[in-house]
N, C-alpha and C positions, 0 to 999 in steps of 0.2 A: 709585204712589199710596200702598200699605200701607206704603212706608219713609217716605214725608214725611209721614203720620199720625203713625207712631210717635214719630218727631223732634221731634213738635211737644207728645205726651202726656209725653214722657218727663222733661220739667225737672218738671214739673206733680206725677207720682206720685212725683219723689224729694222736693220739700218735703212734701207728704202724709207720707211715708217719714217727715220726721225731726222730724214731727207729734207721732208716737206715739210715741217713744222716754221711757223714764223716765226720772226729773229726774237721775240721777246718771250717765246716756249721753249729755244734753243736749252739744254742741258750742259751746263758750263766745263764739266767733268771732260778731260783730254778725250773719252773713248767711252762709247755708251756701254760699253762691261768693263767698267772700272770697278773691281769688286771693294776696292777700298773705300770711296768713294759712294759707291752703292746705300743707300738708306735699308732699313729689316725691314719689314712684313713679319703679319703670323695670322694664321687663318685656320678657323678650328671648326668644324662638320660637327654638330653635337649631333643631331639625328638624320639618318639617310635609312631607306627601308629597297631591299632587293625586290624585285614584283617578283611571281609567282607563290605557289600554295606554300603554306608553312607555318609553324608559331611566329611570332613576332617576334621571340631572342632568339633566334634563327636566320631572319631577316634582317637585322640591323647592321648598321655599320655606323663606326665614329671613327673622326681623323683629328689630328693637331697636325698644322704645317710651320712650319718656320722658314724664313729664306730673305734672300736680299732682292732688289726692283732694278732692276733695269732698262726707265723708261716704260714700254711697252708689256715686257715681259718679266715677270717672277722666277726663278729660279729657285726652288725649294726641297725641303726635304720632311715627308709625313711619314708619323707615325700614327698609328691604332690598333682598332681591335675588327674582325671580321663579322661578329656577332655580338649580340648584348650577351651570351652565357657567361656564367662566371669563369668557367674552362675555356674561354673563348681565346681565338689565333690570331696571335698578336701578327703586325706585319711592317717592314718599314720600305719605304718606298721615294724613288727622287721625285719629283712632279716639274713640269715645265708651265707652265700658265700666260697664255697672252692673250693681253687687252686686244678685240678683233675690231670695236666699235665704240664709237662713244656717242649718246646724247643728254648733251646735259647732265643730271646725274645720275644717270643711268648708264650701263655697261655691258656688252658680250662679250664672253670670254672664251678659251678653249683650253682643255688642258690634257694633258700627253706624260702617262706616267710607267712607269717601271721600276720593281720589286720585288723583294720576298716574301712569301706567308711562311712566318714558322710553324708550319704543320709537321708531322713526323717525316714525310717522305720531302721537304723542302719544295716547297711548290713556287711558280713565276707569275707575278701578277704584273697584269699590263692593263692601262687603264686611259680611257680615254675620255673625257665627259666637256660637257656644253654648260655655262650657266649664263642666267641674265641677274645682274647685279647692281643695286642701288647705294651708292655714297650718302647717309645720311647727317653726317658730322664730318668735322676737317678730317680727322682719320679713321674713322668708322664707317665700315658698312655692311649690310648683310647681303644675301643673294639666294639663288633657286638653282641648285644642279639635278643635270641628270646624265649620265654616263655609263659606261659600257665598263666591265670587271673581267676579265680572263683571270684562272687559276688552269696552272697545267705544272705535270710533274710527269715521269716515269711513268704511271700507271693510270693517273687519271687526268680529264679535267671537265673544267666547269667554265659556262659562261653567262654570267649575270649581268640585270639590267638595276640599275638603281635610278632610285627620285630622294633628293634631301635641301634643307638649310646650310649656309655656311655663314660666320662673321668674319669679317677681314677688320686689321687694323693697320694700317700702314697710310702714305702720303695719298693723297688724293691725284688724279689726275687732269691732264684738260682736254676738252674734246677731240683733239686731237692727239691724247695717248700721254703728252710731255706729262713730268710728277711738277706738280706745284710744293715751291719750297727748295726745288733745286734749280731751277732758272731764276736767270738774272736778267734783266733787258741788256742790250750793249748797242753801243752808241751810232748811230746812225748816223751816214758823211752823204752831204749831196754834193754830187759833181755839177758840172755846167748844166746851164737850162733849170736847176732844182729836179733835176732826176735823180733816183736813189743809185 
């Protein structure tokens, strides 16, 4: 019930979000999901490890994401593997990802996902995770996740906790969430007295 809450607040606080940006962060695009419009992203998890007991191709997890930006928030869609085995369950999954914080070039983020694992019985993965992430180039950066994995099916399930790396390549943002590269400054008129 608290993930279809969040789902439903969350388009709601990123227009709020690109409310308040000052006129020269403003995003020139008609509508801040202009998917046309929208710039790619791609963000790839080479190693993330599940805590409790186990081997370590057991525990692992790797993603590739791909998706467009919109301001604030990512819109994506990963793919991977659920373990390092070589018979490992592949899964493909949407992801929603938003910028919650910014300083400097540093970043909080949260992301909100839903999928399949193709295991034999088809199982639902819902996944929720937290990262803190660093821009360290105009369109690179890496980060530190950690999140919550649901797998449930018919007959079973399972709920894991993961800690891993991610690289993102996409626009850079500004402390206030705007993508640098798609704002334009625009012209400021003062009326009487030199009020804006």
């Amino acid at each position: 019930m608290r993930l279809l809450l969040l789902l439903l607040l969350l388009p709601g606080f990123a227009i709020a979000q690109t409310g308040t940006q000052s006129q020269s962060d403003v995003d020139t695009t008609k509508s801040p999901f202009s998917f046309k419009n929208a710039p790619w992203y791609g963000r790839s998890t080479p190693f993330a490890i599940y805590t409790g007991a186990g081997k370590l191709a057991d525990r692992g997890l790797q993603s590739i994401e791909i998706g467009k930006t919109f301001n604030v928030i990512d819109l994506g869609v990963a793919g991977g593997r659920s373990t390092f085995r070589p018979d490992s369950t592949f899964f493909l999954e949407g992801r929603v990802t938003m910028d919650v914080g910014n300083y400097g070039p540093f970043a909080s983020e949260m992301t909100i996902g839903a999928g399949r694992l193709f295991d034999k019985p088809g199982s639902l993965m819902l996944e929720l995770s937290y990262s803190i992430f660093a821009q360290i180039a105009k369109k690179f950066g890496f980060g530190l996740v950690t999140g919550y994995i649901d797998f449930s099916n018919e007959f079973t399930d399972a709920s894991k906790t993961y800690y891993g790396i991610y690289l993102r390549y996409g626009l850079e943002r500004t402390d206030t969430g705007g993508l640098i590269g798609l704002a334009r400054p625009r012209p400021r008129f003062r009326g009487r007295h030199g009020h804006r």
